[in-house]
C-alpha positions in Angstrom: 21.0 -10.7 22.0 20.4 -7.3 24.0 23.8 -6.6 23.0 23.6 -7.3 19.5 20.4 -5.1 18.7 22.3 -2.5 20.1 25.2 -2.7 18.2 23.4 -2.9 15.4 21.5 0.1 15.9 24.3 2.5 17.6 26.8 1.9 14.7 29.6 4.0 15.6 33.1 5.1 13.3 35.7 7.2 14.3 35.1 8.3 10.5 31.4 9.8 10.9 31.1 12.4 13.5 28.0 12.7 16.3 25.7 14.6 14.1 26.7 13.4 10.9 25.6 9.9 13.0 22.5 11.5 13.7 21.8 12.7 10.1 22.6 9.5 9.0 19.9 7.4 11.3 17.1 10.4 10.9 17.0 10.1 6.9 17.1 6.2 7.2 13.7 7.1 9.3 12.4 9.3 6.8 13.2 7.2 3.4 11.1 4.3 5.4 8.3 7.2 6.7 8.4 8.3 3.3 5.9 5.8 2.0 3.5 5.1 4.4 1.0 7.8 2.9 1.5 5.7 -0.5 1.2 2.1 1.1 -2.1 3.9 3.4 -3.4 5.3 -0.2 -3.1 1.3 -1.4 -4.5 0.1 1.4 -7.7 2.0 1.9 -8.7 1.6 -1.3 -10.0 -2.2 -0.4 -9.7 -2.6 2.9 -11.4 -1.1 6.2 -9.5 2.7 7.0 -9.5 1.6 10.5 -8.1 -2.0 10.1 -5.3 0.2 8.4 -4.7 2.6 10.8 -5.1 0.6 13.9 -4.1 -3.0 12.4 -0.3 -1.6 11.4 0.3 -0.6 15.1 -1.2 -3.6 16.1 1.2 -5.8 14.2 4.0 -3.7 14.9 2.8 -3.7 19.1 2.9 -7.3 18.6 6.6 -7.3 16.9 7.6 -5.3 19.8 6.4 -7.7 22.3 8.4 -10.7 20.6 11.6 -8.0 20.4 11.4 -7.0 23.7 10.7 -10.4 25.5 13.5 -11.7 23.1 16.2 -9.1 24.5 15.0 -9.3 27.8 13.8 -5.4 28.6 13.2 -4.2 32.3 9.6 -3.0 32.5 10.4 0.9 32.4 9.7 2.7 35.8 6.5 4.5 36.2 7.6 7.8 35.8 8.5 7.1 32.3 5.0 5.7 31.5 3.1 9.1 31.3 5.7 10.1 28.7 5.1 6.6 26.3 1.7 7.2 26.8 1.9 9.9 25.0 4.2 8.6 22.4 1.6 5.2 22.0 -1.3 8.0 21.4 0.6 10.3 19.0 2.2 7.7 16.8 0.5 4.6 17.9 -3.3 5.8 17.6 -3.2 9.8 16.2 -1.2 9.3 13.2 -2.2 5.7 11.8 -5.8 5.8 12.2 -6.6 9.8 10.8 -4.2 9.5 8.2 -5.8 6.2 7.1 -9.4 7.4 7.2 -8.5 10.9 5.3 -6.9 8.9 2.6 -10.3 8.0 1.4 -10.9 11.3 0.5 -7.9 12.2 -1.2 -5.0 11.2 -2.9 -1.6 10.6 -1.7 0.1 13.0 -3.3 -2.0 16.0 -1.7 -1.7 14.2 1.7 2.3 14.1 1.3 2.1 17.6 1.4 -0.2 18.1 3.7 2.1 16.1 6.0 5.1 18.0 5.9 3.8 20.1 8.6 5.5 17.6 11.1 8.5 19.1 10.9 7.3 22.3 12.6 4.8 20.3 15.0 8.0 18.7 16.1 10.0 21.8 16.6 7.5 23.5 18.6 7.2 20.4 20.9 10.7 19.7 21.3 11.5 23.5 21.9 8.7 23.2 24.5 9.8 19.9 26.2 13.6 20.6 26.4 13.5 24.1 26.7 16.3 24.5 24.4 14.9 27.3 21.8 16.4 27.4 18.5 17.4 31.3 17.2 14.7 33.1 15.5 16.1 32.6 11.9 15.0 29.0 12.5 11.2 29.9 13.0 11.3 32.1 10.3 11.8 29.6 7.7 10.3 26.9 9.8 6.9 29.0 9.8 7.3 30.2 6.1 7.3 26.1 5.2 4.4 25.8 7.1 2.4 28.8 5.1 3.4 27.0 1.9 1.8 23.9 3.2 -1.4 26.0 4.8 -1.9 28.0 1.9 -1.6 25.2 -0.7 -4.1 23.4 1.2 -6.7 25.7 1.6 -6.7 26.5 -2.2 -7.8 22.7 -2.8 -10.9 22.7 -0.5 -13.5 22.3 -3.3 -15.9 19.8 -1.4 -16.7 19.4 2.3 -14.6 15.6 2.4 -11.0 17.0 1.0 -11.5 19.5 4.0 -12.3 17.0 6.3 -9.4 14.7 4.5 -7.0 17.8 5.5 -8.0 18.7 9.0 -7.6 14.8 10.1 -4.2 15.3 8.3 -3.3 18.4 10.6 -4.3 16.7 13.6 -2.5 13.8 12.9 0.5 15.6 12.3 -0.2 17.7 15.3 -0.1 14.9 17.8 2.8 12.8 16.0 4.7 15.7 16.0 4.0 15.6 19.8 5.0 12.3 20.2 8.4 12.0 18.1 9.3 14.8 20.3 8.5 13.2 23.3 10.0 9.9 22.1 13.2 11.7 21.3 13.5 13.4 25.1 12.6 9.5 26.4 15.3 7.9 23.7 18.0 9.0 25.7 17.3 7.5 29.2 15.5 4.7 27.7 17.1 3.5 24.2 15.4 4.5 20.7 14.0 1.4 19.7 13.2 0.9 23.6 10.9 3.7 23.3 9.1 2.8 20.4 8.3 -0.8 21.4 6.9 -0.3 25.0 4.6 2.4 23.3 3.7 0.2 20.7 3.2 -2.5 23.6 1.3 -0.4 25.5 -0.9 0.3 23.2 -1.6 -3.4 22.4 -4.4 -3.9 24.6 -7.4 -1.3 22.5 -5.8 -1.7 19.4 -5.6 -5.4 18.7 -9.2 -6.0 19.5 -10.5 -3.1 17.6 -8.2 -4.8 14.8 -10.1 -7.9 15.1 -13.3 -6.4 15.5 -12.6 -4.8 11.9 -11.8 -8.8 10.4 -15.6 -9.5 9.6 -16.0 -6.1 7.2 -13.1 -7.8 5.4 -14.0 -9.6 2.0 -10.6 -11.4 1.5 -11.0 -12.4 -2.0 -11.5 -9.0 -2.9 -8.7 -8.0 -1.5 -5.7 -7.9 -4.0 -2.0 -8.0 -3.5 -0.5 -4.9 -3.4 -3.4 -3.7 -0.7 -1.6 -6.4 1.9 1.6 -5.4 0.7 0.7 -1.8 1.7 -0.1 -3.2 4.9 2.4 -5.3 5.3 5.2 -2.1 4.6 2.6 0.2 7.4 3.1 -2.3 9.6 6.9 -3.2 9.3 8.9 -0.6 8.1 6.9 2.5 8.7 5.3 1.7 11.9 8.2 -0.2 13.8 12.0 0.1 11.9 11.6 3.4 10.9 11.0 4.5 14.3 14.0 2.4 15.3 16.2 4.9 13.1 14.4 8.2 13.7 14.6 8.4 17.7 18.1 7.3 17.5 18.7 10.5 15.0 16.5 12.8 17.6 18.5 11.8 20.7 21.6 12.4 19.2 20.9 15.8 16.9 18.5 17.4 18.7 14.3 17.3 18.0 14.7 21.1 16.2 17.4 20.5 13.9 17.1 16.3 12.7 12.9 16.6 12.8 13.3 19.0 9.3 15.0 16.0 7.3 11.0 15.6 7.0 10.5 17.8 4.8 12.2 15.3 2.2 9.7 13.8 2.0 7.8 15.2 -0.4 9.9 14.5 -3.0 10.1 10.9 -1.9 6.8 10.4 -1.1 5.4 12.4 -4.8 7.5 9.8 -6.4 6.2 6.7 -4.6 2.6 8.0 -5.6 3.7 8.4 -9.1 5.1 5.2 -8.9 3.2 2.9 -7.4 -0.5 4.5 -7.6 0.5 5.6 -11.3 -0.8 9.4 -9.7 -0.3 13.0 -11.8 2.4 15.2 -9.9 1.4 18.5 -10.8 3.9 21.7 -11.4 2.3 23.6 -8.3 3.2 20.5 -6.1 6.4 20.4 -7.0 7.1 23.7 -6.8 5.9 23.9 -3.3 8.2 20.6 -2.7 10.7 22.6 -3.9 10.0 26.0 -1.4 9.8 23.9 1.6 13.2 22.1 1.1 14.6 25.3 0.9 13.0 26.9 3.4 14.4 23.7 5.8 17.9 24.5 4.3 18.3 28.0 5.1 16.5 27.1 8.6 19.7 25.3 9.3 21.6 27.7 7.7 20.4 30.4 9.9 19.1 28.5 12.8 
């Protein structure tokens, strides 16, 4: 079965080259990253923030337990542990729970753009960890992205809780940004979906419990539909396959250059919000959208 997982997640042609591969897999993580601010906006909105943020890790830490007793994983040596520590806090802890708890405060489509300060996070990291340092007409447009994001956000602060809202959305990019490039260094001694799931695992333990300890503040006939399906999509796609595909596209193209298929999100994750939370896309949003794609463009153009 070992076998089988991997050949379905290291799907090779002589047709598609290494980094086309590893384009390939990284946008197959972001189209499922792209609505986990949407399904966390449709959670929140009836159920507990933290039962969100910790409960989708907790679902998927419990997936990864099935997956990796199924396939039969070696218990990673200790000197990798350190490292998916730091992956389980980042992605497993950082990211669900702040993002989760700011989205009461504000909408998704301001938090989608809020978010797309990863990218750079994850630059910065991975130029730190692997010591490989892109040229300087990378940072350039990698930092100008970043302004867009920085300045747009500070224009919106009108009351104290949408500033709160967007320094939890910082720091959870901060750290996740942290841990997908640690994930990615880790990805190539230990697998990509490896990495994921003994993070996940690890982080079983304090997350299940303060899951269940969240059950009683739960009023389940109040709790419609779609706000489990939001769930349900945090804790399965965006919280365990998507990582599945993105570490496999960092191992193979390099943190610097596959972390900025991130900033597409925005568009995917404005149209989600339009979609499914039936939320107003304003002209400045997309216009920033719009600056920040190009901004990752010419970054690899000139990177």
């Amino acid at each position: 079965m070992n076998q089988r997982v991997e050949r379905l997640l290291q799907i090779k042609s002589r047709a598609v080259s290494p980094i086309a591969e590893a384009y390939l897999f990284g946008l197959a993580g972001v189209l499922m990253f792209s609505g986990g601010i949407v399904a966390t906006r449709m959670s929140v909105l009836e159920l507990p923030p933290i039962f969100v943020g910790a409960g989708r890790a907790a679902v998927a830490g419990l997936l990864s337990l099935v997956l990796l007793i199924l396939t039969r994983q070696t218990v990673p040596n200790r000197r990798y542990w350190p490292g998916l520590f730091i992956v389980a806090f980042g992605a497993a802890f950082a990211f669900p729970v702040f993002t989760a708890v700011a989205l009461q405060w504000t909408d998704a489509s301001h938090a989608t753009l809020i978010t797309t300060l990863m990218p750079l996070f994850t630059a910065i990291f991975g130029a730190w960890l692997s010591k490989q340092v892109p040229r300087i007409g990378f940072w350039l447009f990698a930092c100008c992205g970043a302004a867009l994001v920085s300045i747009y956000s500070m224009t919106q602060h009108k009351v104290a809780d949408l500033a709160l809202a967007d320094a939890l959305l910082f720091a959870a990019c901060l750290f996740c940004g942290l841990a997908y490039a640690k994930g990615a260094m880790l990805a190539k001694e230990l697998g990509s979906w490896q990495v994921i799931c003994w993070a996940l695992v690890l982080a079983l333990p304090i997350l299940l419990p303060w899951t269940l300890y969240q059950l009683p503040n739960i009023t389940l006939s109040a709790v419609s539909t779609s706000a489990w399906l939001g769930f349900a999509y945090l804790s399965v796609f965006s919280m365990f396959l998507g990582f599945f595909a993105w570490y496999r596209g960092l191992s193979l193209g390099g943190v610097a250059q596959i972390s900025q298929l991130q900033q597409l999100s925005p568009f995917l994750g404005l149209g989600w919000a339009a979609i499914c939370l039936g939320e107003q896309i304003s002209a400045i949003q997309i216009g920033i959208a719009l600056l920040v794609v190009f901004c990752i463009v010419l970054g690899r153009r000139f990177g």
